[in-house]
N, C-alpha and C positions, 0 to 999 in steps of 0.2 A: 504493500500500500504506500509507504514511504520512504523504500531505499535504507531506510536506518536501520543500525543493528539492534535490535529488541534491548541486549543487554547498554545499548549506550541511552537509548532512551529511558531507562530505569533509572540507569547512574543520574541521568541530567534532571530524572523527577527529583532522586529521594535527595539532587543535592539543592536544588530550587526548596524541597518541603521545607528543609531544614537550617536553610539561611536565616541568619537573624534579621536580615534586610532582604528583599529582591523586588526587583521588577520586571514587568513586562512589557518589553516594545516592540512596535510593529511596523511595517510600512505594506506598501500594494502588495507587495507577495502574499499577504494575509486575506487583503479585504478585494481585488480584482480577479474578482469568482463570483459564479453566480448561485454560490451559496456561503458569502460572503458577509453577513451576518451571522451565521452561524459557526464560522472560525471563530469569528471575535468573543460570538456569548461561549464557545469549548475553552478560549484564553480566561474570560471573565470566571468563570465556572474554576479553574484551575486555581486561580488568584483567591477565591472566597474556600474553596474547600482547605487549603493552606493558609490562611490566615492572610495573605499581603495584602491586605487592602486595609485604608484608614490607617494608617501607622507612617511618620515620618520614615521617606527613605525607601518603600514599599508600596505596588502599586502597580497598573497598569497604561500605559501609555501609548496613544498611535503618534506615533510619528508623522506628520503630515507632510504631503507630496510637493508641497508648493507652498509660498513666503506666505504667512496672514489667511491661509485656509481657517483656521481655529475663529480668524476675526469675520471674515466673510459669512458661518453659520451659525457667530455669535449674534450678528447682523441683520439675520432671518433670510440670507439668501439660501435658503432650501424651501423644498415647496410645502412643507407642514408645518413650519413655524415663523410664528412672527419675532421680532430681536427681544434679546432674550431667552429663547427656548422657550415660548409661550405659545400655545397648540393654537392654530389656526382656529383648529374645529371647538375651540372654546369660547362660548357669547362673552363667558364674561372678559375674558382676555381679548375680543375684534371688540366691543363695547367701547374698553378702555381707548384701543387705538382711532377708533370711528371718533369718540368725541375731541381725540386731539389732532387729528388730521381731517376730520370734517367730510367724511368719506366711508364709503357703506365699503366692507371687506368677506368679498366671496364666503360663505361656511365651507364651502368645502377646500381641501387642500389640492395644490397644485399637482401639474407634472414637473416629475424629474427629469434629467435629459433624456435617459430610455426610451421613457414614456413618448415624450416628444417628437422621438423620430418614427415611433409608431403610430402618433397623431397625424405627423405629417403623411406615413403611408394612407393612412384611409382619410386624407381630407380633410379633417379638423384642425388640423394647423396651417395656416398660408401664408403667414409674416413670423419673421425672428427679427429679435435687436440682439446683437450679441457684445456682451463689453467682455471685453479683455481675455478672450477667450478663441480656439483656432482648429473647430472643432472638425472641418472639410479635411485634416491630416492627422488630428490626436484622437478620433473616436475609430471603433474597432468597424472590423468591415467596411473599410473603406470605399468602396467602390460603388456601394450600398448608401451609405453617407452622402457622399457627392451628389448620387441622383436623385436622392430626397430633395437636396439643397438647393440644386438647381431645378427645381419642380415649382419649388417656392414662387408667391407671387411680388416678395417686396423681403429684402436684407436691408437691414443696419448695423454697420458695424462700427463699434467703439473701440479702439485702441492705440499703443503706443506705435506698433511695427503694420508693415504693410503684409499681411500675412495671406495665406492663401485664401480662406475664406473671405476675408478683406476685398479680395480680387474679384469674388462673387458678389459682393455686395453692387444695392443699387444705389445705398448712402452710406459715403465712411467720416466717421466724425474723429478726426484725431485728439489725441488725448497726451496728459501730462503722464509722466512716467511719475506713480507715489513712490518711488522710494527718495528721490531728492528734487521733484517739481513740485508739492504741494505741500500744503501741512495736512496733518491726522493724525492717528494711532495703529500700531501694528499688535495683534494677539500671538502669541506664542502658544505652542502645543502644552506648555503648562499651566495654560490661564493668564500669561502675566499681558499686561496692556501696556503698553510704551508709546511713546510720542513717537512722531514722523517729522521732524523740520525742514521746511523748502532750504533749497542750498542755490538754485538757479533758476532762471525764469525758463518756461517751455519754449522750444523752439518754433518760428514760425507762424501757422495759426491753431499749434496744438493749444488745449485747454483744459483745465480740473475738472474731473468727471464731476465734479460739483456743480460746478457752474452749467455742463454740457446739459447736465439735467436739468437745471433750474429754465434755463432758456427753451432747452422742450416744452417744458409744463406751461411755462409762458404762451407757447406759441399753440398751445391746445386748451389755453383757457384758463389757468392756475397760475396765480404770478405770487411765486415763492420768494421773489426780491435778488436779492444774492448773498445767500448765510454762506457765512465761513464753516473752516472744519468743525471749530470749538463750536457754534451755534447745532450744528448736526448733532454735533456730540452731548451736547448738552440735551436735547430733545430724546437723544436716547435715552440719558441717566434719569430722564422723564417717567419714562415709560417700563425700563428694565433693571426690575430691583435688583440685579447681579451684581448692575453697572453704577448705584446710585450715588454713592459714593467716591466716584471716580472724578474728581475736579481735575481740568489742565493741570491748575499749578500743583495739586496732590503728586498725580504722573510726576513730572518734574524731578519734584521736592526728592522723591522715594525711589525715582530711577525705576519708574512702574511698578502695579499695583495688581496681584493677581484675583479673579473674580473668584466667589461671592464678597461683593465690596459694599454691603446694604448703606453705609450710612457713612457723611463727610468725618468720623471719628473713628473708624472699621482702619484697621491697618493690610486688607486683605486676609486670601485662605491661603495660609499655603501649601497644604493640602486638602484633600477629599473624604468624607465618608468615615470622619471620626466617631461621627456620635454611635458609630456599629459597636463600638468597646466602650460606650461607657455603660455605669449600672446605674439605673435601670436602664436597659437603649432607649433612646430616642428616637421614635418614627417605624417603620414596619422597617423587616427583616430584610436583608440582602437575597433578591431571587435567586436559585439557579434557572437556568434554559437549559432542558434536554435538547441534545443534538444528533444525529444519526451523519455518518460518512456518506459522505456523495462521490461520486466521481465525478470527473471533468465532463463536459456536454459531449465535447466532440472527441469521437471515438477513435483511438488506438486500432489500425487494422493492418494488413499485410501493403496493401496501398498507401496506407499513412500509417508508419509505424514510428517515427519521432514526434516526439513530445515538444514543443516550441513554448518556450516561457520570453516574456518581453520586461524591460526594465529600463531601468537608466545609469547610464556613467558618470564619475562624477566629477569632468569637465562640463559636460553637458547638462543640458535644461529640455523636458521637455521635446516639439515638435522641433526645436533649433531656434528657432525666431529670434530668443532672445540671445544665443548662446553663439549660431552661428557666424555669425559678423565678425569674427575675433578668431586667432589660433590658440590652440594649447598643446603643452610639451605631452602631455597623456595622452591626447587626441588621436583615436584610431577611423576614425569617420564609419559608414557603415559596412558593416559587417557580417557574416553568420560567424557563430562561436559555435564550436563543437570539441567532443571530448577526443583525447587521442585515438581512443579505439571506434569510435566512429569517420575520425576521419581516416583512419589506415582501412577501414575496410573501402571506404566510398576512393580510397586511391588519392584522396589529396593531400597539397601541404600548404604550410602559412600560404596566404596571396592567391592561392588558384581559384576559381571563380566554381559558383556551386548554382543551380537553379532549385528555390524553395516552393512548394507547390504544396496550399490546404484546397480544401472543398470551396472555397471562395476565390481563391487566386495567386498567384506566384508573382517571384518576384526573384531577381540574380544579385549576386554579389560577392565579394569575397572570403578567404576563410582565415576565420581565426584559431589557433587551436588553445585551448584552454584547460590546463590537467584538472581543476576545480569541479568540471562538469565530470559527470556519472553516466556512461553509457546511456544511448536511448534519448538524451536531453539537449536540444539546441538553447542558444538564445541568442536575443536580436534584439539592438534596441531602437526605437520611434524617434530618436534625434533628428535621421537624415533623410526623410521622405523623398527629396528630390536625387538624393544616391542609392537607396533601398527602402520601397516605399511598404513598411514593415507590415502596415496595418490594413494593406490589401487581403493579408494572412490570418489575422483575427478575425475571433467570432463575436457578435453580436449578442451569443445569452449573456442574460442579467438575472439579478437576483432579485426576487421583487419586494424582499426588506428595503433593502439600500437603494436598487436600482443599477448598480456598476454592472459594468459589463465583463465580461471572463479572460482578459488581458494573458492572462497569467497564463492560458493552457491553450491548445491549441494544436490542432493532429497534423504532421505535413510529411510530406518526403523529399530528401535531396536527392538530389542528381548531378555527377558531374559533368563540367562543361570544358574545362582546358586546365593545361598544369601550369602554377606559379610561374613565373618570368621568371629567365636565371638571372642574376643580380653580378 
């Protein structure tokens, strides 16, 4: 099922049980599956049965794929909550927000992207605004993607870089780069909230997605004026008791402030899920989630019998967009990785060129050989679409907890195509 040896996965429980401290971290390899909530509650599950939860030092932690994910869904950009982590599908939580933005908010909760592109298959979706996002080269089944996108009856896209999707668009709104074009705050994967400060002005007629917005809403009948980040932010600490506490000058003062920060006197949490050890506890118990093993969707057969898992380097960003522009001394550009003993049977060696071929589509490129990998296991990473366009190979099941799509697995077969260049 896992390649491991039975007795190393014992060693590495009973010495996880029995740490005074541990944690647990994650990244995609965990959660891009499309039963991918159910890795996470088998780690959460593992975490409460041993004790590491609520104890300084102990704990479980995702790792997040990309800068201020943590601030983005603290923000209510997912489709079931509003900022905060406040349920969509609760009146009294749209109540609260209806009377301070003046505006009736759907009960039901949104689509995820998933969802999305299967709205788009059957007609229910026929405009996207997309900010900051480059979804015609980073979502799986590409080719599938595309034709959605350009079916479309109207794109907008918001961003810093001219990206592919961008290209598709029928309006592109350039934008400041927030790491050093505007002010705001960034969330970390530990809760903590930090300042952002402008260091340059945007180039050209890029502009603060702030503003980008404010002058939309203007020009659809809402005139927001033009708040800064602090005014933003402050209408949050409105609204989200996590956040309430969170003053500019607080941030500052404290070099950031991690949430639950209920009140301007609250020094932050710095961690989670204390009250589970005190006596008597406070609040209901820690659930467990039964889980059952699934296997990957797309199937292992004599036709496809390597397994393809996808990821990232760590030169690289992502679709390239933002990473591409620049060289680096680690920099392999795209590539197939494979292990030695797959690549001696397929007859290649470093640099010989290999054709990748799933149930969706193929794709060429080079080889790497890698002794890390384990028979049977390619991978390939989504950096260089325009040199191996990875995610033609990918499948499109998701998980219908989360929503992500199955990145991570994927059935393919290589073939060679020529031997290395002698050097």
């Amino acid at each position: 099922m896992t390649g491991v040896a039975p007795e190393e996965i014992r060693r590495l429980a009973h010495a996880y049980a029995r740490a005074g401290r541990a944690q647990l971290c994650w990244t995609l390899g965990i959660t891009e599956h499309h039963n991918a909530a159910d890795n996470v509650f088998a780690l959460i599950n593992l975490a409460l049965l041993t004790g590491h939860v609520g104890r300084y030092g102990s704990g479980v932690c995702p790792l997040r794929g990309q800068n201020n994910v943590q601030g983005g869904g603290d923000m209510g950009a997912i489709p079931n909550k509003l900022p905060g982590f406040q349920d969509v599908e609760s009146a009294a939580a749209r109540a609260k927000f209806e009377r301070a933005w003046g505006v009736k908010i759907p009960a039901r909760r949104g689509w995820h992207i998933s969802e999305m592109f299967e709205a788009m298959e059957e007609g229910k979706l026929r405009t996207l605004f997309v900010v900051g996002e480059n979804p015609a080269q980073s979502e799986a089944d590409a080719t599938r993607t595309r034709h959605l996108l350009e079916s479309l009856d109207h794109i907008v896209v918001q961003d810093i870089f001219a990206t592919k999707t961008a290209e598709m668009a029928d309006v592109v709104l350039p934008a400041a780069a927030g790491w050093a074009e505007t002010e705001g705050t960034v969330t970390s994967s530990e809760r903590r909230v930090q300042r952002v400060r402008k260091a340059l002005e945007p180039p050209g007629e890029a502009r603060d997605d702030i503003l980008i917005l404010a002058a939309l809403a203007r020009r659809l009948g809402h005139d927001w004026g033009e708040p800064t980040a602090e005014d933003v932010w402050n209408e949050l600490r409105s609204l989200s008791p996590i956040h309430a506490g969170m003053r500019y000058d607080r941030l500052e003062e404290m070099g950031g402030i991690q949430w639950p920060c209920p009140d301007e006197n609250h020094p932050g949490t710095l961690f989670l899920h204390e009250r589970l050890w005190k006596e008597p506890r406070e609040g209901p118990p820690a659930p467990f989630f039964a889980v059952e093993y699934e296997p990957p969707v797309d199937e292992l057969t004599e036709e496809y019998p390597i397994r393809l898992t996808t990821g990232r380097c760590l030169d690289s960003y992502n679709t390239g967009v933002q990473s591409g522009g620049y060289t680096a001394p680690m920099r392999r550009g795209g590539c197939v990785e494979l292990s030695p003993e797959d690549a001696e049977a397929l007859g290649v060696a470093p640099g010989g060129r290999v054709r990748v071929t799933s149930r969706r589509g193929s794709v060429e490129g080079p080889v790497w050989i890698d002794p890390g990998l384990r028979p049977g296991l390619a991978f390939m990473t989504l950096h260089f679409p325009d040199e191996v366009d990875t995610n033609l190979l990918t499948i499109d099941a998701w998980d219908p907890k989360s929503g992500t799509a199955e990145f991570k697995a994927s059935a393919v077969r290589i073939e060679k195509l020529e031997p290395a260049l002698a050097r």
